[in-house]
DSSP file (Angstrom, degrees, kcal/mol; ACC not computed):
  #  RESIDUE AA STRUCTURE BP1 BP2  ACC     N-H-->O    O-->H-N    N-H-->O    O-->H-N    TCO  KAPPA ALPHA  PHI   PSI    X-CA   Y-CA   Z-CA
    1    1 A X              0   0    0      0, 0.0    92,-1.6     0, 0.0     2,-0.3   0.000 360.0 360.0 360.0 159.6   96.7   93.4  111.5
    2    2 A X  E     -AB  56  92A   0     54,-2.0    54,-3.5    90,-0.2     2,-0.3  -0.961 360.0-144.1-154.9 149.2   97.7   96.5  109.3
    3    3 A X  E     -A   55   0A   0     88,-1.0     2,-0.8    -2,-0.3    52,-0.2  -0.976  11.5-151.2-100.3  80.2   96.1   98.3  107.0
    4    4 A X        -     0   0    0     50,-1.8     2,-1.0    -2,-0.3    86,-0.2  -0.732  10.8-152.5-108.2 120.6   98.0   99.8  103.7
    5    5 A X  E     +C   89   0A   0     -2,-0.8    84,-1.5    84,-0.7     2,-0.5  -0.716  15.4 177.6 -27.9  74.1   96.9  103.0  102.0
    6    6 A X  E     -CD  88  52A   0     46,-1.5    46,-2.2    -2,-1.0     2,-0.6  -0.834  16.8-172.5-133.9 156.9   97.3  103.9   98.3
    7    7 A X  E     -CD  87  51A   0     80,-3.8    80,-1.5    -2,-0.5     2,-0.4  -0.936  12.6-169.2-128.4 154.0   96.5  106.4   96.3
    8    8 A X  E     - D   0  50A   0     42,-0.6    42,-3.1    -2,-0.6    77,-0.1  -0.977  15.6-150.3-145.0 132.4   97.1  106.1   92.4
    9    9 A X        -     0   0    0     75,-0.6    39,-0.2    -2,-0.4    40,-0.1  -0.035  14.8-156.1-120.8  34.4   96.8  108.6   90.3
   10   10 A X        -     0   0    0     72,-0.2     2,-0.3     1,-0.1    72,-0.2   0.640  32.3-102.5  34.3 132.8   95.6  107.2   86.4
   11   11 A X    >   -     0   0    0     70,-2.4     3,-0.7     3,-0.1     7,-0.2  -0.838  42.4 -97.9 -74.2 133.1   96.4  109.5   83.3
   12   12 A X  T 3  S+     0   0    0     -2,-0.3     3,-0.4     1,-0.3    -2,-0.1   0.551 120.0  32.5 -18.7 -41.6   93.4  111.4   82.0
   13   13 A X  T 3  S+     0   0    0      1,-0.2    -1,-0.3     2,-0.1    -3,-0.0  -0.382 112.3  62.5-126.6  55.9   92.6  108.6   79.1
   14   14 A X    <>  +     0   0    0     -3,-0.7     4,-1.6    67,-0.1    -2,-0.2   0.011  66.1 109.2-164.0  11.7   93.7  105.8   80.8
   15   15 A X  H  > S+     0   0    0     -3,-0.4     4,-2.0    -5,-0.1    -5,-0.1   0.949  81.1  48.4 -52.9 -42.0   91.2  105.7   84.0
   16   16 A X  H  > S+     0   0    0      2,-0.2     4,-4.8     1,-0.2     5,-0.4   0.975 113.5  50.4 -89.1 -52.2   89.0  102.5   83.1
   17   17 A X  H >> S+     0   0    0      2,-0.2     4,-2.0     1,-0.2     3,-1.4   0.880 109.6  49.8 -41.4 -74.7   92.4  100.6   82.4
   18   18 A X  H >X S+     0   0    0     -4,-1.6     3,-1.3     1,-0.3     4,-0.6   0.690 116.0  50.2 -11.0 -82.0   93.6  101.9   86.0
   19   19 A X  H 3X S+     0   0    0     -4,-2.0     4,-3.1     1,-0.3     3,-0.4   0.716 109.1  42.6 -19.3 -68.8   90.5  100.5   86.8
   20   20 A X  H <X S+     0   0    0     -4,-4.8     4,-1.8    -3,-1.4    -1,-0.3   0.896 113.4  54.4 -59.0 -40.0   90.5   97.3   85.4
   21   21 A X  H << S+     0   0    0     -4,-2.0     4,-0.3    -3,-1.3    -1,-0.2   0.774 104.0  47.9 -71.6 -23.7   93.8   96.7   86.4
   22   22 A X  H  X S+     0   0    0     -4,-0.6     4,-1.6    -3,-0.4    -1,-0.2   0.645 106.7  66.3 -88.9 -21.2   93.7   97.3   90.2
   23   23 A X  H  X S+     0   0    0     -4,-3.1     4,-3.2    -5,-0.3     5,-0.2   0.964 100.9  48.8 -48.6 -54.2   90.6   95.1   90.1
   24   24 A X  H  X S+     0   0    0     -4,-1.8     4,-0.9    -5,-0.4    -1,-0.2   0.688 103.7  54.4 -63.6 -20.4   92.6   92.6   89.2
   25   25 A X  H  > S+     0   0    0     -4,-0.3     4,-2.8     2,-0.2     5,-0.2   0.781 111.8  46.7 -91.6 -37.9   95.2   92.9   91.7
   26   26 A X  H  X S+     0   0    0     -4,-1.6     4,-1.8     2,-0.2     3,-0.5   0.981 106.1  56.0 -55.1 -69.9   92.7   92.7   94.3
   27   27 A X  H  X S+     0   0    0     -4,-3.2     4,-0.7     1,-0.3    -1,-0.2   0.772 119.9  35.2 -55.3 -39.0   91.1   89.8   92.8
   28   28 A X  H  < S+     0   0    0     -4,-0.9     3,-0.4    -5,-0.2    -1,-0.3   0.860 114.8  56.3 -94.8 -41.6   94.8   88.2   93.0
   29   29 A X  H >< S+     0   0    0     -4,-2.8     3,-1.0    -3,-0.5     6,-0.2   0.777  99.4  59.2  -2.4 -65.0   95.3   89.9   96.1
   30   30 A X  H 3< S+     0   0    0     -4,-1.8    -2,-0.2     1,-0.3    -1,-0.2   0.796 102.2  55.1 -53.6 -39.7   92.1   88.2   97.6
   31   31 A X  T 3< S+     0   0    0     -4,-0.7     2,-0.3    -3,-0.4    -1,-0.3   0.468  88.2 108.5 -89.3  -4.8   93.7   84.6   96.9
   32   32 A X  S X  S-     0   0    0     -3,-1.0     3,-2.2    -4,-0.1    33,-0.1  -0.646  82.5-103.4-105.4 138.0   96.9   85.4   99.0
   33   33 A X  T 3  S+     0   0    0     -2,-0.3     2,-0.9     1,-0.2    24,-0.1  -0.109 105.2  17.5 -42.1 169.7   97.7   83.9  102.5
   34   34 A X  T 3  S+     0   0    0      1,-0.1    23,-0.5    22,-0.1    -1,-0.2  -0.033  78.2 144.7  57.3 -18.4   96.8   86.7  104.8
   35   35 A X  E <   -E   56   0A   0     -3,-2.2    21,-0.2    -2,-0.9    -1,-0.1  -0.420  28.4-164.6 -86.4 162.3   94.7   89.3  103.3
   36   36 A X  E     -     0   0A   0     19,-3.5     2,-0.2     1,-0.3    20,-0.2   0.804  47.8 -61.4-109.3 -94.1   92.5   90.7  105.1
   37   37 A X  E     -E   55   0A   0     18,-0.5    18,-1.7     2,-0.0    -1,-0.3  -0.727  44.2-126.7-159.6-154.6   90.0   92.4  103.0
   38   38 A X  E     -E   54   0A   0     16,-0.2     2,-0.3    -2,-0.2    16,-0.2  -0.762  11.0-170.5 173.2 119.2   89.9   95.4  100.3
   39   39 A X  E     -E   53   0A   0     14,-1.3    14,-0.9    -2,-0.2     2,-0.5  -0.889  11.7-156.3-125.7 160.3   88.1   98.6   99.6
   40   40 A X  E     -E   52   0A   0     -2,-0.3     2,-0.4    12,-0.2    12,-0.2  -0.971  15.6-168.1-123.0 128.1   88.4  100.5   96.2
   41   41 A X  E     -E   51   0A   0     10,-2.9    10,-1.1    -2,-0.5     2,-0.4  -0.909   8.9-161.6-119.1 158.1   87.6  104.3   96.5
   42   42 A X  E     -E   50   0A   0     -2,-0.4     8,-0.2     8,-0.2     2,-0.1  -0.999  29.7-113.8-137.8 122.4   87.1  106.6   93.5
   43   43 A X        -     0   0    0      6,-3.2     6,-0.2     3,-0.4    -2,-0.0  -0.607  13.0-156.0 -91.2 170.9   87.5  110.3   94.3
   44   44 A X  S    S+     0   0    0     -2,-0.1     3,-0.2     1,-0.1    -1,-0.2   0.482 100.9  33.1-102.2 -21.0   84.6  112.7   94.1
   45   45 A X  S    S+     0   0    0      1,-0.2     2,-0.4     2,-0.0    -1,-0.1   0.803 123.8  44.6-114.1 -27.1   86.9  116.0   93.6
   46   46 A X    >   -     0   0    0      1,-0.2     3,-2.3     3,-0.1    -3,-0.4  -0.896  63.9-171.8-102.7  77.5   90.2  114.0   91.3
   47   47 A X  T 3  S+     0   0    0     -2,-0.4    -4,-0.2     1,-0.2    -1,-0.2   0.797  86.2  60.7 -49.2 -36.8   88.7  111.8   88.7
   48   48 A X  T 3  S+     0   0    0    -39,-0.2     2,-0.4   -38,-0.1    35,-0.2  -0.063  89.0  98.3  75.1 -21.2   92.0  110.6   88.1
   49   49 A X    <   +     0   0    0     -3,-2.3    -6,-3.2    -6,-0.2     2,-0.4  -0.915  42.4 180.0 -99.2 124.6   92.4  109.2   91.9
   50   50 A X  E     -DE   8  42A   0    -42,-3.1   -42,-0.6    -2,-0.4     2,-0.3  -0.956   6.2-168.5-126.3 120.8   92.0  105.8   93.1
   51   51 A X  E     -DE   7  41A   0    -10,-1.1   -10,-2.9    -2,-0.4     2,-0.5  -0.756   2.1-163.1-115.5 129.9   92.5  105.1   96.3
   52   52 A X  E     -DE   6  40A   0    -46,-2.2   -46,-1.5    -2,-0.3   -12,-0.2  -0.872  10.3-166.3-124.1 112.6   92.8  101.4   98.0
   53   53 A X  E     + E   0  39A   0    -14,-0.9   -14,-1.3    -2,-0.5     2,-0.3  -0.522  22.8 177.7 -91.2 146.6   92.5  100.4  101.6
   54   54 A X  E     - E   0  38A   0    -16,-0.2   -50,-1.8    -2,-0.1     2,-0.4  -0.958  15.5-146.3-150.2 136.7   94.0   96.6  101.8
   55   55 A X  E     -AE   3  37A   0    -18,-1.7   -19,-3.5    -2,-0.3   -18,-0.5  -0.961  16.6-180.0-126.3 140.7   94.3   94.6  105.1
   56   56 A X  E     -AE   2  35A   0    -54,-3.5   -54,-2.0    -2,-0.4   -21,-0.2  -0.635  35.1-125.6-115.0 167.6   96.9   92.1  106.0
   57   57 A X  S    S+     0   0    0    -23,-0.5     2,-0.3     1,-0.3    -1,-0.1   0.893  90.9   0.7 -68.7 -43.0   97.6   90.0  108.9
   58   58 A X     >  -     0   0    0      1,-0.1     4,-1.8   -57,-0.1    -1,-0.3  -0.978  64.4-118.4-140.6 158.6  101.1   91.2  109.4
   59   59 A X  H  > S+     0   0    0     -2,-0.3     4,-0.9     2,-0.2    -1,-0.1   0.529 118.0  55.7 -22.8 -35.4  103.4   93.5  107.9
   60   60 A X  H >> S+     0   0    0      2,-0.2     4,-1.9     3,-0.1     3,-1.1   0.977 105.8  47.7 -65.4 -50.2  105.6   90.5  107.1
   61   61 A X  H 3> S+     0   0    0      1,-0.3     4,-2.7    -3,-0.2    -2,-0.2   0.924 114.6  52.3 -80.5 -36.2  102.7   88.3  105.0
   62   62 A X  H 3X S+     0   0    0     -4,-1.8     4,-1.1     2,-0.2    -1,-0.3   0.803 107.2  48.0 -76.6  -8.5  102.1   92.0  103.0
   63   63 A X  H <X S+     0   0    0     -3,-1.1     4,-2.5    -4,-0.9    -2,-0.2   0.887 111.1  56.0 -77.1 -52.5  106.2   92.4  102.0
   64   64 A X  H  < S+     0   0    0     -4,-1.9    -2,-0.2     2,-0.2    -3,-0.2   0.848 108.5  43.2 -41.9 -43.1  105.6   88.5  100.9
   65   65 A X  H >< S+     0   0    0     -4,-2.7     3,-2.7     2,-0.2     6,-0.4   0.963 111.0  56.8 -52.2 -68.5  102.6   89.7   98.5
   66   66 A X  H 3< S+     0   0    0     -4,-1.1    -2,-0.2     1,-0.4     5,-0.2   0.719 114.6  38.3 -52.2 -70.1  105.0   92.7   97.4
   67   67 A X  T 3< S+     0   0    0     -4,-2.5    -1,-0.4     4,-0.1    -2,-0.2   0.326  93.9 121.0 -61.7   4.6  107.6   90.1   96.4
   68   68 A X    <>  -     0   0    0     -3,-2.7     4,-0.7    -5,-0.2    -3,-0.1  -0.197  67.0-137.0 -68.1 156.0  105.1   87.6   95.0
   69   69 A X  H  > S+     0   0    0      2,-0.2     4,-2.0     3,-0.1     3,-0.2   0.833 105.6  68.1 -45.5 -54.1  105.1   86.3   91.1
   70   70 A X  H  > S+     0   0    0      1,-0.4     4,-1.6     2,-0.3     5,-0.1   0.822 101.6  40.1 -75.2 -33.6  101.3   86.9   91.6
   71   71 A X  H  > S+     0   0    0     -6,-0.4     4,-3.1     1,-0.2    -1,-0.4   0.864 103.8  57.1-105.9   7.5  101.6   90.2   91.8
   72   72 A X  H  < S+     0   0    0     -4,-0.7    -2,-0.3    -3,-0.2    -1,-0.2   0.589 115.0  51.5 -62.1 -12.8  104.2   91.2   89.2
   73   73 A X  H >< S+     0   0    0     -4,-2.0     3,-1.2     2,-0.1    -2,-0.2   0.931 109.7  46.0 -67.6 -50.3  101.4   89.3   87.1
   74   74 A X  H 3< S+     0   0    0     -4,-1.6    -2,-0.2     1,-0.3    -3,-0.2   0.858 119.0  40.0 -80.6 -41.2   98.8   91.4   88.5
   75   75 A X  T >< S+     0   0    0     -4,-3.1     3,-0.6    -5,-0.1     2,-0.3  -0.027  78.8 134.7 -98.4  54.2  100.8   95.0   88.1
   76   76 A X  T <  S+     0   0    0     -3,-1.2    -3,-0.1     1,-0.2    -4,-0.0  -0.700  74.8  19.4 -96.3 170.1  102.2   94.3   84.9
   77   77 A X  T >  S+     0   0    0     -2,-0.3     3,-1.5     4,-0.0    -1,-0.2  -0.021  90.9 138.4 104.4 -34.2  101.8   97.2   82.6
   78   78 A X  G X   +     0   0    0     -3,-0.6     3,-5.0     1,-0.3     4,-0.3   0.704  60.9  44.6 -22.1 -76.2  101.2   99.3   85.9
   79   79 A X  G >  S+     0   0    0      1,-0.3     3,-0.8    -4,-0.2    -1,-0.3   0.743  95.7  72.4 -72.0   1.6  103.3  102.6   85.3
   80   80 A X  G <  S+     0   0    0     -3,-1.5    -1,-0.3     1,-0.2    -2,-0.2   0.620  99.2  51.8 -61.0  -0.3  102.1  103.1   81.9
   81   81 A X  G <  S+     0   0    0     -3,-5.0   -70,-2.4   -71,-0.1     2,-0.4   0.528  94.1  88.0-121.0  -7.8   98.8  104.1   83.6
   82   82 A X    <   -     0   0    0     -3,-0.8   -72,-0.2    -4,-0.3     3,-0.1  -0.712  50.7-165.4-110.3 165.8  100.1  106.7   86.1
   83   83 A X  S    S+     0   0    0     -2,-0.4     2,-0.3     1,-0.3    -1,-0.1   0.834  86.1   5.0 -79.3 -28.9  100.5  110.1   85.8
   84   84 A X  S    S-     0   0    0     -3,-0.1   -75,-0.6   -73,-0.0    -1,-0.3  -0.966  95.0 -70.9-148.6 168.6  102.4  110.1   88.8
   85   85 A X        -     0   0    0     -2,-0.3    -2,-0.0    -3,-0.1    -6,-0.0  -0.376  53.9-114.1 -48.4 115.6  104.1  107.5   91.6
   86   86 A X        -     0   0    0     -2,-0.3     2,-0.4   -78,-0.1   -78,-0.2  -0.437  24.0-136.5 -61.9 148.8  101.5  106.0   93.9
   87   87 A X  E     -C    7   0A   0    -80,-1.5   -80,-3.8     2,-0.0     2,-0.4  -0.968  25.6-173.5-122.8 128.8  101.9  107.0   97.3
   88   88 A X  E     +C    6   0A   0     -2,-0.4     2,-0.3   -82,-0.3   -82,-0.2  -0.927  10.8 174.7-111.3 121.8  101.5  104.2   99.8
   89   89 A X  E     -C    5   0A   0    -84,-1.5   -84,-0.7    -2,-0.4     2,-0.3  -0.870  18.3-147.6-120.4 177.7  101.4  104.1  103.9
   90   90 A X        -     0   0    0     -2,-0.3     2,-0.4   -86,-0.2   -86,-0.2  -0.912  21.1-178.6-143.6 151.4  100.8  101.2  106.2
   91   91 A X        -     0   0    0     -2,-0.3   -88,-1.0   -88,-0.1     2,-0.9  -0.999  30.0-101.4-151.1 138.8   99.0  101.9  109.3
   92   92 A X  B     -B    2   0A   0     -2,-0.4   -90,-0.2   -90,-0.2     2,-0.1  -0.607  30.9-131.9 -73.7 113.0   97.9   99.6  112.5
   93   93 A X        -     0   0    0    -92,-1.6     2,-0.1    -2,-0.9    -1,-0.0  -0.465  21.5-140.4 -80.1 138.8   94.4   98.6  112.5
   94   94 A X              0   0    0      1,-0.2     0, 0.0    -2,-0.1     0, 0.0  -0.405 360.0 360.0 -91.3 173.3   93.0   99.3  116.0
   95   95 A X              0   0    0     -2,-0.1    -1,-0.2     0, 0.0    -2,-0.1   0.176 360.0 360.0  52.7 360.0   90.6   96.8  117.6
């Protein structure tokens, strides 16, 4: 199982959209062979950061999301809402 790591960083008047929109890729996310599960963090020191822990079965099944229809549906609009490049890692979940 692996574990991917992103942090997004919303333009100042464009947080709730961010919001709304990464809901929605989770919610589409959710529906996709493999996933794991999905936590949404909001930092306490950046309003402006949102951060999402996602787990997949494999590396393989989460390059298959990446390339999905479903989620060019789910980010479309995407960079109009960051201030900067989301920064992404993938990580091996222990146990």
């Amino acid at each position: 199982m692996i574990g991917v790591l992103t942090h997004h960083w919303a333009k100042a008047d464009k947080i709730e959209e961010a919001r709304k929109l990464l809901d929605g890729n989770g919610l589409a996310q959710s529906k996709a062979p493999g996933f794991g599960a999905r936590e949404t963090l909001y930092s306490l020191s950046e309003p402006t950061k949102i951060t999402t822990l996602v787990t997949w079965d494999s590396n393989e099944i989460y390059e298959a999301w990446r390339a999905s229809p479903e989620r060019a549906i789910a980010m479309a609009g995407a960079d109009e809402l960051w201030s900067q490049p989301p920064e992404s890692e993938r990580f091996e979940v222990a146990g």
